[in-house]
N, C-alpha and C positions, 0 to 999 in steps of 0.2 A: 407735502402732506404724507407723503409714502415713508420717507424718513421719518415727521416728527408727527403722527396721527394723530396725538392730543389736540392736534386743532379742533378736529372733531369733535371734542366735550364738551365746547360751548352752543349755546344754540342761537347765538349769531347767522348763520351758515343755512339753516333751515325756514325760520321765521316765516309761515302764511302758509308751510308745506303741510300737506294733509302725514298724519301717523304713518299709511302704509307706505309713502313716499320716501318720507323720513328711515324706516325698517329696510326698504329697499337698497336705499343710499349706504346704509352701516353695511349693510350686508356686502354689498361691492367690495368695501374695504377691505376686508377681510385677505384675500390675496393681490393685491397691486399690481405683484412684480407679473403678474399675468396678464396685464392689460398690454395689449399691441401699444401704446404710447408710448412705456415705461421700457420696453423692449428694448424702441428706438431709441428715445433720447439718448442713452449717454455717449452712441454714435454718432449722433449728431450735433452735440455738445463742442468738440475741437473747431468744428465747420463754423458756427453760428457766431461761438467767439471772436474768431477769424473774421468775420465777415462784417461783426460789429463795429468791431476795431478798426479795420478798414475804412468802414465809412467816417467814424470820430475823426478819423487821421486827415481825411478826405476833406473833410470840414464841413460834411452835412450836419444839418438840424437834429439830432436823434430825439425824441418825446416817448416817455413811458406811455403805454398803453396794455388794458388787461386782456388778458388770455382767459378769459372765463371760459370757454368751452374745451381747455385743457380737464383731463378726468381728474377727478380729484381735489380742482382749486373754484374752490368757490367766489363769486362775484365780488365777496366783500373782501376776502383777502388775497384778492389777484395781483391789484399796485402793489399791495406792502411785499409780496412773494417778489414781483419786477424790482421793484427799490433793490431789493436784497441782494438780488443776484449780482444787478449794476456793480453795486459794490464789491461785494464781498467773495463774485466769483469773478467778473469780467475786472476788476480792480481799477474801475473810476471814481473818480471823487466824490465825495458825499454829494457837495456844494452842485458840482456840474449836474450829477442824477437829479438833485434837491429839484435844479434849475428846469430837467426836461418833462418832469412828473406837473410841473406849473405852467408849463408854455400856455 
């Protein structure tokens, strides 16, 4: 979300949240790159990779599971953000992610 914010325009993400929740939540937005999370990550991004891959190789089970209390990713779009990365940054298969998101 820090990248592509427009997630934020739908009201998916809030639904049953009181207004001043909702005002609070935008307001966060506002600078990201300031959040101690956003700090770490991309240090620890080589690590995690690494560590993935390892176990794939290993021949463990891997199953998506969400990071909802990641800042910034909200509950309903935590799997489709995991899916995403599966692929498109750590470079495993559609099919095989498809497979650990269903166990």
């Amino acid at each position: 979300m820090r990248d592509n914010p427009e997630i934020s325009d739908g009201d998916d993400w809030h639904m049953g949240l009181p207004d001043s929740v909702v005002l609070d939540l935008r307001n966060s937005f506002a600078y990201p790159d300031q959040l101690p999370y956003f700090q770490l990550t991309p240090m620890r991004r080589p690590t995690l990779e690494k560590k993935v891959n390892q176990l794939k190789e290993a021949g463990v089970v891997l199953m998506i599971g969400t990071d909802s209390g990641i800042p910034m990713k909200f509950y309903i779009q935590s799997t489709w953000n995991e899916l995403d990365v599966w692929v498109n940054e750590f470079g495993f298969d559609p099919i095989y992610t498809i497979k650990a998101a269903t166990y």
